[in-house]
NUVEX-612801 format. One line per field, with one value per atom (N, C-alpha, C): residue number from 1; x, y, z. Coordinates in pm, whole numbers. Atoms other than C-alpha are relative to their C-alpha. Example, Ala and Ser with C-alpha at 12.3 -4.5 7.8 and 13.67 -1.06 7.14 Angstrom:
# NUVEX-612801
nr	1/1/1/2/2/2 .
X	89/1230/90/-82/1367/-77 .
Y	-119/-450/120/-119/-106/109 .
Z	0/780/0/-6/714/73 .
//
This chain:
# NUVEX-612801
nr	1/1/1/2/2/2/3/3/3/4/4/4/5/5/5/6/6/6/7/7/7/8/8/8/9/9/9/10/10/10/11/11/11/12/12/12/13/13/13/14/14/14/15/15/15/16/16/16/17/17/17/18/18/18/19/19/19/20/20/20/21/21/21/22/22/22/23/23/23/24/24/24/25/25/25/26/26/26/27/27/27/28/28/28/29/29/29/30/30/30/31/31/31/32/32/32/33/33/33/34/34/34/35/35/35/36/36/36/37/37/37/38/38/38/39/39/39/40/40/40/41/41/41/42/42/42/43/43/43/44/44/44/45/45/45/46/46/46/47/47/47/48/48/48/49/49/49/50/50/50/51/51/51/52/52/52/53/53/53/54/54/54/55/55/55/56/56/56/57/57/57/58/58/58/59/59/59/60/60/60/61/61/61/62/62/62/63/63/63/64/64/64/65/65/65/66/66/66/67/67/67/68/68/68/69/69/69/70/70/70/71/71/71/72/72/72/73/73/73/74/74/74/75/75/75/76/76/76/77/77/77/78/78/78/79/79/79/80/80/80/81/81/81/82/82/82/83/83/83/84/84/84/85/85/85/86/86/86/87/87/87/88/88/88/89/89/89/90/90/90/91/91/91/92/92/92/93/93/93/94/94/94/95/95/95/96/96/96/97/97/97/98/98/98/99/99/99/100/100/100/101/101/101/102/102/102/103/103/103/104/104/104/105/105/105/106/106/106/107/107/107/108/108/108/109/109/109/110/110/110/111/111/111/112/112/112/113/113/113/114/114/114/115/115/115/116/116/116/117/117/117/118/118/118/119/119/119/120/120/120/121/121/121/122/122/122/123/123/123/124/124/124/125/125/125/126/126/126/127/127/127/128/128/128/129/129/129/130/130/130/131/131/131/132/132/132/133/133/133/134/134/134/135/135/135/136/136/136/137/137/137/138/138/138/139/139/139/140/140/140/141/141/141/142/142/142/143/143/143/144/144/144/145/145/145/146/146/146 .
X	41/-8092/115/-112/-7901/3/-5/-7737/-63/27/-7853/-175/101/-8219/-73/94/-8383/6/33/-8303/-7/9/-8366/-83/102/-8483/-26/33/-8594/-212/144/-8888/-13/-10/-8948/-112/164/-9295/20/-74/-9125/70/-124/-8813/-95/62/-9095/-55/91/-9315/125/-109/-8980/55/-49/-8854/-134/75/-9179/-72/-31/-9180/96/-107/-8843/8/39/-8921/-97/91/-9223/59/-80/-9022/120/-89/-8764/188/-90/-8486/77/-68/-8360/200/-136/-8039/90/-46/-7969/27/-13/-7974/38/-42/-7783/64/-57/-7583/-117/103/-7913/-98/56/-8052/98/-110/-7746/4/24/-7778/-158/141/-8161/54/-92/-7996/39/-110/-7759/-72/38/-8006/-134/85/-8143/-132/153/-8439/-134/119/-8705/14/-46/-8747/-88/91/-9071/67/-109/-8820/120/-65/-8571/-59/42/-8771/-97/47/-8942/141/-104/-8601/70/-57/-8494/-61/106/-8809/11/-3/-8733/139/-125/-8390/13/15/-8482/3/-10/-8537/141/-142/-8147/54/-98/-7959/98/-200/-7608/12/-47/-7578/125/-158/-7287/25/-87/-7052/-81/69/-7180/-179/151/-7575/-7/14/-7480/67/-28/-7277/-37/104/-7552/-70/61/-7749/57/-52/-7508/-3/-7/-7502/-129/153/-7865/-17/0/-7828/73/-95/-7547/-8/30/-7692/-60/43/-7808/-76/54/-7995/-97/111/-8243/-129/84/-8543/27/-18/-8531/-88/65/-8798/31/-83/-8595/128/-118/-8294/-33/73/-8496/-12/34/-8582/112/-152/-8235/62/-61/-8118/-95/105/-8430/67/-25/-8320/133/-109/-7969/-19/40/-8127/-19/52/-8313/138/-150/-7947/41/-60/-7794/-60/26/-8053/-68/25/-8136/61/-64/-7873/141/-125/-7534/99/-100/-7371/128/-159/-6986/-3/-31/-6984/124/-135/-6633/25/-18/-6440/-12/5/-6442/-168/111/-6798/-101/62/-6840/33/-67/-6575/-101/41/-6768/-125/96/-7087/-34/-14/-7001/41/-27/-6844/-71/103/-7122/-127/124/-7373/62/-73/-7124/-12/38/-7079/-113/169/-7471/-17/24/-7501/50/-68/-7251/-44/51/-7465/-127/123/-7809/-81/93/-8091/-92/142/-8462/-1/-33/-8529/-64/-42/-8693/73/-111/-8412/131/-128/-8181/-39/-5/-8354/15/5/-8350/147/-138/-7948/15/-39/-7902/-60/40/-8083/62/-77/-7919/165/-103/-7609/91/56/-7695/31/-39/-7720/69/-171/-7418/114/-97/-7211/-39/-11/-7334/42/-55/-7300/112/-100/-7018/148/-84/-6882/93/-99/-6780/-71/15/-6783/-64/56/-7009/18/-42/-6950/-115/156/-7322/-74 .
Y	136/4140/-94/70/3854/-96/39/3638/-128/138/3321/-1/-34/3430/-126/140/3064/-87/89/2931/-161/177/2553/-40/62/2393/-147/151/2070/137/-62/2373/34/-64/2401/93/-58/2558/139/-148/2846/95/4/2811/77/0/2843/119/-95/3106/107/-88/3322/12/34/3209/96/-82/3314/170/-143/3659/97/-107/3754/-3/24/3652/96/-97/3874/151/-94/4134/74/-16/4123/-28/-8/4037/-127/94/3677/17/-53/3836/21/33/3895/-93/140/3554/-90/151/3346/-104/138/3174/-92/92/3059/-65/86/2958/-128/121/2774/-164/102/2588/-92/73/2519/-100/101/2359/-112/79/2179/-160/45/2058/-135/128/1672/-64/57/1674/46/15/1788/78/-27/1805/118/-136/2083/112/-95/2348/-20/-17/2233/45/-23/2235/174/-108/2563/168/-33/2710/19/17/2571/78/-94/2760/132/-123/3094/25/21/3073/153/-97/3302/139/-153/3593/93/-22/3605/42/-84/3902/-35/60/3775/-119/78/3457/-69/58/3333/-86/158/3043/-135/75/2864/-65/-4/2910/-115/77/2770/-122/115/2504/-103/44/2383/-84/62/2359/-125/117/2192/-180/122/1908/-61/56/1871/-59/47/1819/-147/36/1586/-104/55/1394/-165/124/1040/-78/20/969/57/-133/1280/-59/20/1212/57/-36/1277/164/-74/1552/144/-113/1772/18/-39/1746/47/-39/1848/180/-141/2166/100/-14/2211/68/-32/2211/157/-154/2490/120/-56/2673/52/-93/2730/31/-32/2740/142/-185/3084/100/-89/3232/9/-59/3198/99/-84/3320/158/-182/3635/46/-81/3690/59/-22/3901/-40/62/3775/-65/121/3662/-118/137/3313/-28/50/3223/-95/143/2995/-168/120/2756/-48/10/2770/-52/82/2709/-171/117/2441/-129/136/2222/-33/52/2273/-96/78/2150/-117/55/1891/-117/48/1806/-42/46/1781/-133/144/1577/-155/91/1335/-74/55/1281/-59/39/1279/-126/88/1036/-168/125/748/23/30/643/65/-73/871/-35/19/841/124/-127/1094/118/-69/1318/61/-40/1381/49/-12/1360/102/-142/1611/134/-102/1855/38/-83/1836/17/-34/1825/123/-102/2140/120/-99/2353/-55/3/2195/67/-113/2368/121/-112/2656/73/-44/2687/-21/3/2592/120/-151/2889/117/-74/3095/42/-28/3017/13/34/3004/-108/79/2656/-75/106/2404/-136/116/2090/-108/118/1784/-82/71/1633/21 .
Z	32/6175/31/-39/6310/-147/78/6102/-31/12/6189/126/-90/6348/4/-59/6340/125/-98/6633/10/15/6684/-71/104/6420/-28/-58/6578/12/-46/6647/-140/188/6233/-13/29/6291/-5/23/6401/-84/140/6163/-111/100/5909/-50/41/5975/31/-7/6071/-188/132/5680/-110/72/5549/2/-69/5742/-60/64/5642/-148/145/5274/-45/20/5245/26/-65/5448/-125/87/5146/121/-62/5434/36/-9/5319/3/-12/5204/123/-142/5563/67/-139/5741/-106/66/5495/19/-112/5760/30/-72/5910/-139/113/5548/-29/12/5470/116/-115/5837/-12/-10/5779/-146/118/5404/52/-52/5590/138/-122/5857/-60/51/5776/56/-14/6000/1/69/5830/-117/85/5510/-98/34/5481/-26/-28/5596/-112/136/5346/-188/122/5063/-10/78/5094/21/-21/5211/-223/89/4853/-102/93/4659/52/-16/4845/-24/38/4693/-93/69/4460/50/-38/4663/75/-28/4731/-90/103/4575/-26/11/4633/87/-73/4749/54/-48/4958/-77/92/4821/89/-63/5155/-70/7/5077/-136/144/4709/35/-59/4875/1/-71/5082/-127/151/4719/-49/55/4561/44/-77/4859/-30/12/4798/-108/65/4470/-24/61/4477/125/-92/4795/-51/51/4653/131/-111/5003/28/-2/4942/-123/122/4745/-119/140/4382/-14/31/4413/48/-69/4668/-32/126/4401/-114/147/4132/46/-97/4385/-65/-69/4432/-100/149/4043/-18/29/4000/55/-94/4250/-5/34/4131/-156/114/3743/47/8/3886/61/-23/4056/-127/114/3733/-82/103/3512/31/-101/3782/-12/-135/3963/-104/48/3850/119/-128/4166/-100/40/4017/56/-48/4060/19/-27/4196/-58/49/4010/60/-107/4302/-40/-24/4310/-167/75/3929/-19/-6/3941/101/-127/4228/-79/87/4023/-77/115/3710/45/-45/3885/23/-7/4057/-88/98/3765/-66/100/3561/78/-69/3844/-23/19/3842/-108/168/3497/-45/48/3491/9/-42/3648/-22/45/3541/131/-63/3672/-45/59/3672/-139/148/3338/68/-67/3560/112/-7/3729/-99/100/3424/-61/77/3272/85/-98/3576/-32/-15/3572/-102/135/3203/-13/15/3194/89/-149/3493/-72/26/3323/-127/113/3029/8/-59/3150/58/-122/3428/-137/91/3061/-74/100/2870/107/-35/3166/46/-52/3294/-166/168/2901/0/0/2919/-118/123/2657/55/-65/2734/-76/41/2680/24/-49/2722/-158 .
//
C-alpha cells in the first residue's frame, strides 16, 4: 500500500471512493500521509469532511494526521460545522485510541482549544471545544482552567 495512494485531488470523486474502499478494507492506517494531504488540501470541502468522520478508523495516528486536525480546528476561515467535525474527531482518538500522545502534540492542542476558547464563539461551537477540552485535560492529566 502506498503511502499517499490518492493521487490528485482536484479529481475528489476518485479521492473519495478510494477513501471509502480503503476504510471498509480496514487499510486507513496505511495512507496517512495521503489522509493528512487530503486534510491539508483547501479545495473541496466533501473530501475533507468525510476524511474527518473516518478519523476514527485510525489505530495510531501520526503527529502529522493530528496536526492537520488541529489546523482545522483552529482555522477561523473554515465553516463552523467542519470545526465541530474536527473537535469530534480528535474527542474519538482520545477516548479509543492508546496511541501516546507526544507532549508536543498535547502541548499544540491544548493550546489550540484555549486560544479558541479564548474569543467569543457561536455556543455551538463553544460547546464542541469546551468538551474535547475536557477531555484532552483529564487525559492528558492536566488541570483546566475553564
Amino acid at each position: 500500500m502506498q503511502p499517499d495512494p490518492f493521487g490528485n485531488l482536484q479529481d475528489w470523486g476518485h479521492a473519495m471512493e478510494l477513501l471509502t474502499t480503503l476504510s471498509d478494507n480496514g487499510k486507513l492506517n496505511e495512507c496517512q500521509p495521503g489522509l493528512a494531504r487530503i486534510l491539508a488540501f483547501q479545495g473541496n470541502w466533501r473530501i475533507r469532511e468525510e476524511t474527518l468522520k473516518r478519523m476514527r478508523y485510525i489505530q495510531n495516528p501520526s503527529n502529522d494526521l493530528i496536526r492537520q486536525v488541529i489546523n482545522i480546528i483552529a482555522d477561523a476561515n473554515l465553516y463552523y460545522e467542519m470545526r465541530i467535525i474536527a473537535c469530534q474527531a480528535i474527542e474519538e482518538l482520545l477516548n479509543r485510541n492508546h496511541h501516546p500522545y507526544y507532549a508536543s502534540m498535547q502541548t499544540v492542542l491544548l493550546q489550540t482549544l484555549s486560544a479558541q476558547m479564548s474569543v467569543p464563539q457561536p455556543p455551538i461551537f463553544q460547546q464542541a471545544l469546551e468538551s474535547l477540552h475536557s477531555l484532552a485535560c483529564a487525559k492528558f492529566c492536566v488541570a483546566s482552567n475553564q
